[in-house]
N, C-alpha and C positions, 0 to 999 in steps of 0.2 A: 396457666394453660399451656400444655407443648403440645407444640406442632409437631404432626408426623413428615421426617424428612424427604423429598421428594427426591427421585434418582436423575444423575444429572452427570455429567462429566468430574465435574469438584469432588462429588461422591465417591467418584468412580477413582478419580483419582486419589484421594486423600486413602480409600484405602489402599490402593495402591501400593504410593509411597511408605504410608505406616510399617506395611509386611513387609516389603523391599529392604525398611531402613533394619530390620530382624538379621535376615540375610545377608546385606552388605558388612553390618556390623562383625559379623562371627568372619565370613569374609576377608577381611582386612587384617582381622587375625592369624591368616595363614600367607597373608600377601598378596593372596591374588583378586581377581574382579569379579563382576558378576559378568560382563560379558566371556572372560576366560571359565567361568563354571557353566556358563553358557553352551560353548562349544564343546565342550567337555560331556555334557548330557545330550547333544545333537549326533557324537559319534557314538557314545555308549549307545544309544535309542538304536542305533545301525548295528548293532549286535557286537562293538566294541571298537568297530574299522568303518570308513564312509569315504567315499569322494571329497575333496576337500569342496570342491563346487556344490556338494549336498548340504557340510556344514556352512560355507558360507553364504547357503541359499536360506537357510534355517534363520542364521543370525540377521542377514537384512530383512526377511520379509517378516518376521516376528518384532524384532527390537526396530525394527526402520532406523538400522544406519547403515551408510554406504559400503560398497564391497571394500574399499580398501583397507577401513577399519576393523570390517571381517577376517580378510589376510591378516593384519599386521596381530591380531588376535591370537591365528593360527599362529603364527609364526611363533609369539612370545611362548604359546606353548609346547613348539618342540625344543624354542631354547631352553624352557622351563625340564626341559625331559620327559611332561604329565604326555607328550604325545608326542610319535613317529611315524616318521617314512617308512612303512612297511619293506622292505627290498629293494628298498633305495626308490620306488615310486614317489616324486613330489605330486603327485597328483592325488595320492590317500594318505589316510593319516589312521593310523590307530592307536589306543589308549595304551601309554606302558604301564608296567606293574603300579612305579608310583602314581600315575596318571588313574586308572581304576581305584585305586583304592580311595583318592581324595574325591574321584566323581560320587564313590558310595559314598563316602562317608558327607559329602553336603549334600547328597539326595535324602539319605538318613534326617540329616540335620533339617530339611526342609519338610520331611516329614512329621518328622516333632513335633517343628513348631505349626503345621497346618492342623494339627490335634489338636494344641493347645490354643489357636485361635479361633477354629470351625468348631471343635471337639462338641460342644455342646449344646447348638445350635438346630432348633428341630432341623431333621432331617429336610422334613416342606420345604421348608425357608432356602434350603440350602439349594435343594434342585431347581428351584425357581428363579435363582439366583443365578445357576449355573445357566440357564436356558436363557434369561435374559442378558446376562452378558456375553455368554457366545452369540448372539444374535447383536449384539451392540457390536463387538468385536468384527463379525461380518459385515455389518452396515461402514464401520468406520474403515475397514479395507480395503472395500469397494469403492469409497468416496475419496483415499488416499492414492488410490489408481486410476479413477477418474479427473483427479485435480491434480496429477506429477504435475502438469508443466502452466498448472494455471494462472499461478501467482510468480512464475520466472520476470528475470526485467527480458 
């Protein structure tokens, strides 16, 4: 007799990490992180150029980690060259040639593979899915903003 699985964080998680572990894998094969492909789809999403304070607004309140490891993020990627100081501005950053082309090519790649793990999944399932975890995601926001400083010594 199987039990139908209940939705639950471990759910939520395990798949999670499964798709992630997709990503990260192909990932490592060009060197870089997934927080650097990260910031890389926060400036593209800005039409190729952004405030670095937009990208590193992107990277902490998405990923919840701290600004600094948002900068030092940035940073790796202008030493990387995937991104620059437009006009000598440190305050923007936009996508160089090489920098576009690697953000396409693992937005491609995460495309792919969201076919090949959604691809055939009724449609229902899937909207239902999506409406329930944007709303799990909302709640868990909310509750990560309500308790910054609840559990500090």
């Amino acid at each position: 007799m199987s039990t139908t699985p209940v939705l639950n964080s471990q759910i939520v998680g395990q798949a999670h990490y499964a798709t992630r572990a997709l990503l990260d894998r192909e990932l490592a094969r060009t060197g870089n992180t997934f927080l650097q492909s990260m910031a890389l789809n926060a400036t593209a999403s800005q039409g190729g150029a952004a405030d670095v304070a937009a990208v590193v607004h992107r990277l902490t309140s998405t990923l919840k980690i701290d600004e600094a490891t948002a900068l030092a993020t940035v940073a790796e990627l202008v030493d990387a060259e995937l991104l620059e100081s437009p006009d000598g501005d440190a305050d923007r950053v936009a996508l160089t040639g090489p920098g576009r082309t690697f953000q396409a090519r693992i937005a491609a790649l995460g495309t792919e593979l969201g076919a090949r793990v959604y691809g055939d999944l009724p449609a229902e399932d899937l909207a239902i899915a999506a409406r329930v975890l944007t709303e799990v995601t909302a709640r868990a926001n909310a509750l990560h903003a309500e308790t910054a400083n609840a559990y500090a010594p």
